[in-house]
Legacy VTK file of the C-alpha trace (Angstrom):
# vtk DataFile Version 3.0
C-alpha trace
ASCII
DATASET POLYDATA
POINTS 485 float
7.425 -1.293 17.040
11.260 0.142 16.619
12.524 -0.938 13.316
16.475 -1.066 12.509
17.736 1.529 10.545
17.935 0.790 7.053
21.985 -0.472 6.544
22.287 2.102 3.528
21.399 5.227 5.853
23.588 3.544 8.632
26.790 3.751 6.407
26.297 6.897 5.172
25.927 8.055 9.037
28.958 6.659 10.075
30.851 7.887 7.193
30.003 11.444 8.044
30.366 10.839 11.630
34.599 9.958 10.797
34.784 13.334 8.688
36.811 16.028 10.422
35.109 19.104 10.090
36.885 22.942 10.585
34.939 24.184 13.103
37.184 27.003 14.233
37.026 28.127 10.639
33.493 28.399 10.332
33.860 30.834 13.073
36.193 32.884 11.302
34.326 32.916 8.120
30.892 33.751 10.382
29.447 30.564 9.452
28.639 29.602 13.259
29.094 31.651 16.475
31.416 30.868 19.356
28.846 30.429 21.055
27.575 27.952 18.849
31.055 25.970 18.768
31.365 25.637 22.335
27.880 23.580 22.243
28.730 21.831 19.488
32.066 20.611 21.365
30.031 20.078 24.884
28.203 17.172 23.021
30.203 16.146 20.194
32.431 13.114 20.127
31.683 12.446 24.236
30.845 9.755 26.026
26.744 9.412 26.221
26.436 10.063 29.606
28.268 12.964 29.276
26.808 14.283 26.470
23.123 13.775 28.333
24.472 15.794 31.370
25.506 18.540 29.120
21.982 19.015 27.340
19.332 18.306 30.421
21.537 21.168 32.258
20.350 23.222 29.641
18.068 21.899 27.181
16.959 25.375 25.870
20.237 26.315 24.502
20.338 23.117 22.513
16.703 23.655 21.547
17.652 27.176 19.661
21.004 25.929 18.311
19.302 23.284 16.629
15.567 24.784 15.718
16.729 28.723 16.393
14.785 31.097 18.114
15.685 34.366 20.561
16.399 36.084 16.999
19.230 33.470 16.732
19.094 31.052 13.314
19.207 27.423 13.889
22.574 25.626 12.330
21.219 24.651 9.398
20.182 27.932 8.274
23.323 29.606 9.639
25.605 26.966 7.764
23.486 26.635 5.224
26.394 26.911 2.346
28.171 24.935 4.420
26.788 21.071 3.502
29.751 19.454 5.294
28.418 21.301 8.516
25.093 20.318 7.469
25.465 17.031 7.115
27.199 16.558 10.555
24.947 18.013 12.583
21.732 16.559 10.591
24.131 13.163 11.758
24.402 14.608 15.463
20.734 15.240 15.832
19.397 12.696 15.067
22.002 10.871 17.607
21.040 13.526 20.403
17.133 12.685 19.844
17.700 8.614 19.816
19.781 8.799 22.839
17.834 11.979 25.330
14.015 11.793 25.152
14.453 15.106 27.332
15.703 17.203 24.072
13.181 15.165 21.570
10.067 16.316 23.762
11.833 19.726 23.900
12.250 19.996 20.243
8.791 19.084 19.175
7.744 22.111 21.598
9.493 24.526 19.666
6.679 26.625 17.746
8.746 26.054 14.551
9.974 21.992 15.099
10.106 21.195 11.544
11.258 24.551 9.708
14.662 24.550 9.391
14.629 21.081 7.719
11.537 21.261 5.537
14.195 23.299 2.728
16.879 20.633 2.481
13.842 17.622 1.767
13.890 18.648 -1.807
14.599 15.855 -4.126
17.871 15.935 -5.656
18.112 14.817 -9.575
19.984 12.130 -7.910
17.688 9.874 -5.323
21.246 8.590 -3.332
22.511 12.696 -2.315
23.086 12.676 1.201
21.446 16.164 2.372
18.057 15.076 1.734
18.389 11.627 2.748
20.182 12.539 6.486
17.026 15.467 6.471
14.267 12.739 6.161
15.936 10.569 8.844
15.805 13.504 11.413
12.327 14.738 10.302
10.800 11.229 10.215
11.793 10.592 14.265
10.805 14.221 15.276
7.506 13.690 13.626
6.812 10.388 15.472
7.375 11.933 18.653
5.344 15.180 17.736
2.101 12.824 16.695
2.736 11.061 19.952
2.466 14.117 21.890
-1.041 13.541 23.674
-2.213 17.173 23.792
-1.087 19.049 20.711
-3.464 21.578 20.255
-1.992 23.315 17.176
-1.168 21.080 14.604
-0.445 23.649 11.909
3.401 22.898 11.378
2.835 18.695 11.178
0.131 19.609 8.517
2.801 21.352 6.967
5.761 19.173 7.341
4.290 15.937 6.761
2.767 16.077 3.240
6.272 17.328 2.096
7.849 14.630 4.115
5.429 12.065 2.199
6.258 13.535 -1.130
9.801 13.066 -0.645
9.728 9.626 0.793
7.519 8.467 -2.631
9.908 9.671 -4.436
12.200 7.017 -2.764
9.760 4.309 -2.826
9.239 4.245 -6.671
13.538 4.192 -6.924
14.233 0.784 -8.459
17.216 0.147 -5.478
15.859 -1.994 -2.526
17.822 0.411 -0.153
16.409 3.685 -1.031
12.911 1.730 -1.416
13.497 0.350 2.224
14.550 3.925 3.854
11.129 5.280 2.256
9.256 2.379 3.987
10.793 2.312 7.131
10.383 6.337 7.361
6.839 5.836 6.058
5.996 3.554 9.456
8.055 5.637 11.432
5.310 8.389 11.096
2.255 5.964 10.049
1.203 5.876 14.572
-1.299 8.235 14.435
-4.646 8.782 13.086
-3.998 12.345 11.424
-0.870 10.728 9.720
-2.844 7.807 8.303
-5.210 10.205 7.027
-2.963 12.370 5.524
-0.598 9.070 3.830
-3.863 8.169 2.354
-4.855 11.408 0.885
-1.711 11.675 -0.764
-1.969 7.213 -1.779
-1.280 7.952 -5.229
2.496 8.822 -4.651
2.362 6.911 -1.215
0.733 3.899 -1.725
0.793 3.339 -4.555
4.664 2.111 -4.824
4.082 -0.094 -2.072
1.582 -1.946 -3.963
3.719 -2.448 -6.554
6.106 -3.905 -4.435
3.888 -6.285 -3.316
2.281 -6.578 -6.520
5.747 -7.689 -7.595
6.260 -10.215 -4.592
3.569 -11.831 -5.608
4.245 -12.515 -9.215
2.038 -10.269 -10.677
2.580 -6.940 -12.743
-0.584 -4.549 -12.280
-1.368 -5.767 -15.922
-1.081 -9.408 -15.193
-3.749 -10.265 -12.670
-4.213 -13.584 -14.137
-1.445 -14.559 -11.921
-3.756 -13.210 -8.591
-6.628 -14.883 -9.686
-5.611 -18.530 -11.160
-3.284 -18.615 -7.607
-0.448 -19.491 -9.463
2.502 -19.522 -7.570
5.198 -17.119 -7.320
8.538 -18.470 -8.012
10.828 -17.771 -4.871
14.595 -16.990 -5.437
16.988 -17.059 -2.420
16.285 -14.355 0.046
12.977 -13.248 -1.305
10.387 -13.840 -3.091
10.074 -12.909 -6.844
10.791 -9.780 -8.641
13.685 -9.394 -6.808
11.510 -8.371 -3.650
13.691 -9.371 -0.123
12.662 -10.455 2.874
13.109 -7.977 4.799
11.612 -4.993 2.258
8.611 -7.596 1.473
8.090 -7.054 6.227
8.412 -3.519 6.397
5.531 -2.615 3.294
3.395 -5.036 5.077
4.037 -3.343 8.134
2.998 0.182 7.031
0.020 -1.649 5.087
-0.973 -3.031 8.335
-0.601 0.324 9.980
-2.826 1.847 7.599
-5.631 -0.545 8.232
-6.227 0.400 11.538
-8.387 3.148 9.582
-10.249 0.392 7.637
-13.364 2.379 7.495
-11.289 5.224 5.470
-9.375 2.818 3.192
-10.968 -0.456 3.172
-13.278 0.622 0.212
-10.436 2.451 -1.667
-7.981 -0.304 -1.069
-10.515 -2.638 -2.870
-11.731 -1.213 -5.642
-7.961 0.189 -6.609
-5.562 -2.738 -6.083
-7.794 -5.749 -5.179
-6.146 -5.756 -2.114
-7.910 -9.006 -0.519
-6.905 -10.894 -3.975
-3.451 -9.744 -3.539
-3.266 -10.320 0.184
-4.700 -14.093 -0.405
-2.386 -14.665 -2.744
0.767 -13.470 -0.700
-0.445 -15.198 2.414
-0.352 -19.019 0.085
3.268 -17.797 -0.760
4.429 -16.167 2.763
7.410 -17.271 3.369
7.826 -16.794 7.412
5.480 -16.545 10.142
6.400 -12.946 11.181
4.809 -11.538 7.371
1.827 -13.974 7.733
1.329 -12.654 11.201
1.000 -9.194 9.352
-0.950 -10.250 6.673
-3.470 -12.205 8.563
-3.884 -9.490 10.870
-4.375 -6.702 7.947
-7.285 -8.686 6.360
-8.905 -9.200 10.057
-9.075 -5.105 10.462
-10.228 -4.437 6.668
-12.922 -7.139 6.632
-14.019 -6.680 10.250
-14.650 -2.602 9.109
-16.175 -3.339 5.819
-17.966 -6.263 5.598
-20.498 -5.599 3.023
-18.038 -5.032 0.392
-15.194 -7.151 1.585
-16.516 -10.518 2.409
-17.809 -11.208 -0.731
-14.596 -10.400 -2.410
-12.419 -12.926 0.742
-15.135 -15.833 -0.739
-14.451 -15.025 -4.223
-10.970 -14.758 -3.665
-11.383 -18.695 -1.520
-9.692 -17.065 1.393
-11.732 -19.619 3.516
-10.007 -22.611 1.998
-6.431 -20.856 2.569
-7.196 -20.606 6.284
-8.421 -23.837 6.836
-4.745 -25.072 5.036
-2.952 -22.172 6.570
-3.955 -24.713 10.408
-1.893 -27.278 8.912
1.264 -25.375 8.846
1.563 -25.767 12.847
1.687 -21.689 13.678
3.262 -20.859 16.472
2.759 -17.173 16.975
-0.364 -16.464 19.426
-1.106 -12.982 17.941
-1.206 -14.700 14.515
-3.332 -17.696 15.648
-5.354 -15.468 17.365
-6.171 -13.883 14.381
-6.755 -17.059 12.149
-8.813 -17.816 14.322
-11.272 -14.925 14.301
-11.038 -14.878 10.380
-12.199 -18.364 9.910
-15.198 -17.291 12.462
-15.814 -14.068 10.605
-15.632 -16.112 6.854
-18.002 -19.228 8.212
-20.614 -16.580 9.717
-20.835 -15.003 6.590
-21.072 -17.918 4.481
-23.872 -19.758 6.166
-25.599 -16.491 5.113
-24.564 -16.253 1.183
-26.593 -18.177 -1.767
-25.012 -18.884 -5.053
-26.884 -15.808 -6.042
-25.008 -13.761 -3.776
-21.636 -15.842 -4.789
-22.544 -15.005 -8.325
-23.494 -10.458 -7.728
-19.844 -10.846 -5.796
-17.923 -11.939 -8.416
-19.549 -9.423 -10.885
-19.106 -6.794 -7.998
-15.132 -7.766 -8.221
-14.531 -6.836 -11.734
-13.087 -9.698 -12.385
-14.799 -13.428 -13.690
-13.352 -16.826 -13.081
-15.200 -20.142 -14.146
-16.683 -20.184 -10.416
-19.398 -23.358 -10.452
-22.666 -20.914 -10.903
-21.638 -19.976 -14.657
-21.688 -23.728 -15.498
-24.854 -24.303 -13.827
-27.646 -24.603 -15.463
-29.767 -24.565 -12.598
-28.884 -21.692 -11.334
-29.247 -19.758 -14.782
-32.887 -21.584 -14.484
-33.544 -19.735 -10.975
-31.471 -16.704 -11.206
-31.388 -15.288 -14.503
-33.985 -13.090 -14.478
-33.568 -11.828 -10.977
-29.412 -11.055 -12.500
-31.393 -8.952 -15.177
-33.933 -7.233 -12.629
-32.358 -6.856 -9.236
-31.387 -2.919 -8.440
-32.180 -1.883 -11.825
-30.002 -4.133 -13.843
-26.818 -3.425 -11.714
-25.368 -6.892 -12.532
-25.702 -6.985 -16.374
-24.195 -3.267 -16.243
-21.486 -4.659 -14.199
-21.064 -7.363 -16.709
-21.321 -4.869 -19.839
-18.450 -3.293 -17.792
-16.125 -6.288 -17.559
-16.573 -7.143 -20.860
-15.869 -4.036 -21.955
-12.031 -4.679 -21.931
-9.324 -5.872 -23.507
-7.977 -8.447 -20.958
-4.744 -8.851 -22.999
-3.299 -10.969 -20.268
-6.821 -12.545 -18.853
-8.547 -13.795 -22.248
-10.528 -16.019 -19.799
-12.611 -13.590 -18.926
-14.226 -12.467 -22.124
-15.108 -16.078 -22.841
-16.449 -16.755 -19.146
-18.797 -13.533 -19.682
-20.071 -14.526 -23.476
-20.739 -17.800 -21.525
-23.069 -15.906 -19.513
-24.654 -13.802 -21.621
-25.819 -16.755 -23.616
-27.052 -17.959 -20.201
-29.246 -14.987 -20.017
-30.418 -14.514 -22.861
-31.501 -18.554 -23.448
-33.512 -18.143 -19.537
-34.790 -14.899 -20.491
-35.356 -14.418 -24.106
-37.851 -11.581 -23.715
-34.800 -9.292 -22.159
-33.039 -9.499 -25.238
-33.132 -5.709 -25.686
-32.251 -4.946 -22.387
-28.605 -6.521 -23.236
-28.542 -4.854 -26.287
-28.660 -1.562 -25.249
-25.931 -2.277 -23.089
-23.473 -3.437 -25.976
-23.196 -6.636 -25.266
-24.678 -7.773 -28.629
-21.966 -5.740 -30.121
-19.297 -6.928 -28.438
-20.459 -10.712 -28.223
-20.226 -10.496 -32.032
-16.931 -8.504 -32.403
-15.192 -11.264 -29.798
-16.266 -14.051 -32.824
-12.849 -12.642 -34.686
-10.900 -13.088 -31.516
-7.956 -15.067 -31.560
-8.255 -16.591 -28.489
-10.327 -20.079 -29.451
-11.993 -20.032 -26.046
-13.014 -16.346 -26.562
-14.344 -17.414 -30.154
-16.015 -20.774 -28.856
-18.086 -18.700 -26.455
-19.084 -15.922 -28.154
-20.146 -17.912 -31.222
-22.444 -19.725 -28.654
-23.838 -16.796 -27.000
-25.004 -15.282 -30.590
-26.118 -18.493 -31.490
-28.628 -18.145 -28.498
-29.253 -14.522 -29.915
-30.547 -15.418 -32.970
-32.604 -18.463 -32.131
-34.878 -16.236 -30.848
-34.340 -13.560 -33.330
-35.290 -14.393 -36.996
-34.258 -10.702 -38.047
-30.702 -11.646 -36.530
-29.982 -14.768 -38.974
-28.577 -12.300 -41.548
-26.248 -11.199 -39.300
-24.536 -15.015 -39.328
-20.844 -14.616 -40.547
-20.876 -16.057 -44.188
-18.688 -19.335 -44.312
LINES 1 486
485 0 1 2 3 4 5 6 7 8 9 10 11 12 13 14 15 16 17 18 19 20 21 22 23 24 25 26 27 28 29 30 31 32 33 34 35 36 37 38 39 40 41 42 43 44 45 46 47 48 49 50 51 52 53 54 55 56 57 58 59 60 61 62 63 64 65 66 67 68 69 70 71 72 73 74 75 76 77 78 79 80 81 82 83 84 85 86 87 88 89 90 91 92 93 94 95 96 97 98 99 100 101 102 103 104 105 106 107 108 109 110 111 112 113 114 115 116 117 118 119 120 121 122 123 124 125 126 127 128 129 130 131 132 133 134 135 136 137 138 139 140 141 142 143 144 145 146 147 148 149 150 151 152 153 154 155 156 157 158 159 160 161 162 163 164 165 166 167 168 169 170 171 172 173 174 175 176 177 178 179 180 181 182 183 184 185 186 187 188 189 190 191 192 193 194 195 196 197 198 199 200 201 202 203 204 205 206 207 208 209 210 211 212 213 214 215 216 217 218 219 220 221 222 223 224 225 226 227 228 229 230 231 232 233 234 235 236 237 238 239 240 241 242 243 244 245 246 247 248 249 250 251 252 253 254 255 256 257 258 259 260 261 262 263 264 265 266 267 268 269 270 271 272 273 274 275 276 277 278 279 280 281 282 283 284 285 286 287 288 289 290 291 292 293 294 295 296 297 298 299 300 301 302 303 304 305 306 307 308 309 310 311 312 313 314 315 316 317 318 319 320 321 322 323 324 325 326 327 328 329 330 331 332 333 334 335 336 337 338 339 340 341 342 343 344 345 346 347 348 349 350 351 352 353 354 355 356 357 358 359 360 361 362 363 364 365 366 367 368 369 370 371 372 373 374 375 376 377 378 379 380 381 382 383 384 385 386 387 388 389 390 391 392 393 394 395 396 397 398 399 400 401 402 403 404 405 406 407 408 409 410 411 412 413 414 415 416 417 418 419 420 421 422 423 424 425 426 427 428 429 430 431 432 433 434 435 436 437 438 439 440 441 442 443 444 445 446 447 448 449 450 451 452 453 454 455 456 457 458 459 460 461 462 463 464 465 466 467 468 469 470 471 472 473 474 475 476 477 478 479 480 481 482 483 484
């Protein structure tokens, strides 16, 4: 899938491309060879055709003048105090390796492809200089056609190259401009074809990923501290052009796109993606608020490859999360896109399989599983407290009331819901199954039941007044402990 290049990289391009440049002084000053020059003018400012003609007749030449080699420097090294010639050529490459597949396959042969750019990638104080920018534009496209390359045997220099090419682009996609986050993106899914560069973007997640969840974190409404927002499926509010927090159209497409990408290695990052961004919270809440068919397309298909590859953990979570309901309203919105029907299609299948499967019991363990509580119908249910409780208390050595120790173990500063939800369900368990009393206890949830009584929140204070009020029925030791009125 060929993206367009992002409009900010575009201008600066063409900018540099209208800059007269001295090149018959850089001789004199031993800057470049005249050997060099009469290359450079073979192919420079020429009709295409031409310009093609002049580098399959001798590819090899153009291979060394670029990369070096035959104890010859490349350009950039030669001219490298020379950033005017720099930037031209970094401008003219990447031109020659758009327009002659010939010289791209050639390059990526060389045993040093990446070298003589891998030195002007370092981030500048300032995220908008040029050198690096034009450098990661070059790299990026030689790297996609070196990771296509069926037989690479030695893999050494994209081990290398990429990581550094990664770091750099990161430091793009946590800028607070759209443009520079866009160029970081697009680069990012430029590379993001292979297995080995999947692997290696997700290795490094915490300055790759990570920005692009934020982006989408911020499409949807919600700051990583605020998943309330996820959860209650409030709406975003939508502002001309994108969606909120500023997030465009077009930027929103291209993270989904290398999100997508990544998911192709599901197995790898399904797991990870869970259980650090709540990604199949997030991605049911974007697809209620997608605003064209092309990013549902994307998003539909991401959550088909994560939950097909990791359906243990990640089915629970699409219930909990009521992706089944969205689907069955997403059929209303008359899709038109067979890729993307397609794909509803299989989810729905996938979701209703499951389901027949799942009791309220296993409804319940997912939402515990999640992290996160919601007032879901088993924690108002007093039958199911009647038939469950002690198995929630039993099952895999207490897993579930650790889980819930865990929860409740926070602050929830922007989520105060979910402190009283989980008192709410510790008085559950403790009324059902009096006898386990000291089995919660050891886990702090005694404690903390009775340090959420000062809460401000009135729901918090409601329910944890109630769940030691279940405490100490069965306690007469406990009565003392009472808060004096």
């Amino acid at each position: 899938m060929s993206l367009d290049p992002p409009h900010y990289i575009l201008s600066l391009q063409n900018n540099i491309r209208a800059r007269p440049i001295s090149w018959e002084g850089a001789v004199r000053a031993k800057t470049i060879t005249d050997a060099d020059l009469k290359k450079i003018k073979s192919i420079d400012k020429v009709r295409k055709e031409q310009r093609k003609q002049a580098i399959e007749a001798d590819v090899g030449s153009f291979v060394s003048l670029l990369l070096g080699g035959n104890g010859h420097p490349s350009i950039f090294e030669a001219a490298a105090k020379r950033p005017d010639i720099t930037q031209y050529m970094l401008v003219l490459t990447g031109d020659l390796i758009d327009d002659i597949p010939s010289l791209a396959s050639a390059l990526v042969q060389h045993p040093a492809p990446f070298r003589p750019f891998l030195p002007l990638l370092k981030a500048a104080p300032n995220p908008e200089e040029p050198l690096p920018l034009l450098t990661s534009s070059v790299l990026s496209i030689l790297l996609s056609h070196a990771l296509s390359q069926p037989s690479a045997k030695d893999t050494s220099q994209i081990d290398e190259a990429l990581p550094k090419l990664y770091s750099y682009l990161s430091v793009l996609a946590k800028s607070s401009d759209a443009g520079l986050q866009d160029i970081a993106v697009q680069e990012f899914s430029a590379v993001l074809r292979s297995k080995k560069s999947r692997q290696i973007f997700w290795k490094q997640r915490e300055a790759t990923l990570d920005p692009l969840i934020s982006i989408l974190r911020a499409a949807a409404g919600a700051a990583r501290d605020q998943d309330s927002t996820l959860w209650s499926g409030a709406s975003s509010v939508r502002s001309e052009g994108g969606l909120s927090g500023g997030v465009g159209l077009q930027l929103l497409y291209h993270v989904l796109l290398v999100i997508w990408q990544l998911s192709f290695e599901g197995e790898l990052v399904g797991d990870g993606l869970h259980d650090e961004h709540d990604i199949i919270i997030l991605y049911t809440h974007l697809l209620r608020l997608s605003p064209k068919e092309k990013t549902t397309r994307l998003l539909l298909s991401t959550l088909l490859n994560l939950l097909t590859t990791n359906r243990a953990t990640l089915l629970p979570a699409a219930v909990l999360a009521r992706l089944p309901t969205l689907l069955t309203t997403l059929k209303t919105r008359h899709l038109s896109d067979p890729d993307a029907l397609e794909d509803l299609q299989n989810l729905t299948e996938l979701l209703e399989d499951y389901t027949k499967t799942q009791t309220t019991f296993d409804e319940y363990a997912a939402e515990l599983q999640s992290g996160h509580l919601r007032w879901s119908p088993p924690h108002r249910n007093q039958t199911f407290w009647r038939e469950n409780a002690r198995r929630i208390l039993e099952e895999n050595n207490g897993e579930l009331p650790r889980k819930l120790a865990e929860i409740m173990s926070k602050s929830w500063e922007n989520d105060k819901q979910v402190l009283a939800i989980g008192c709410n369900d510790v008085a559950c368990l403790v009324k059902e199954v009096p006898e386990k009393r000291s089995q919660l206890e050891r886990l702090g949830l005694k404690g903390r039941v009775m340090e959420l009584m000062q809460e401000a929140d009135e729901s918090v204070r409601w329910e944890s007044l109630r769940a030691v009020g279940e405490w100490l029925r069965y306690s007469f030791e406990g009565k003392s402990e009472l808060p004096m009125r």
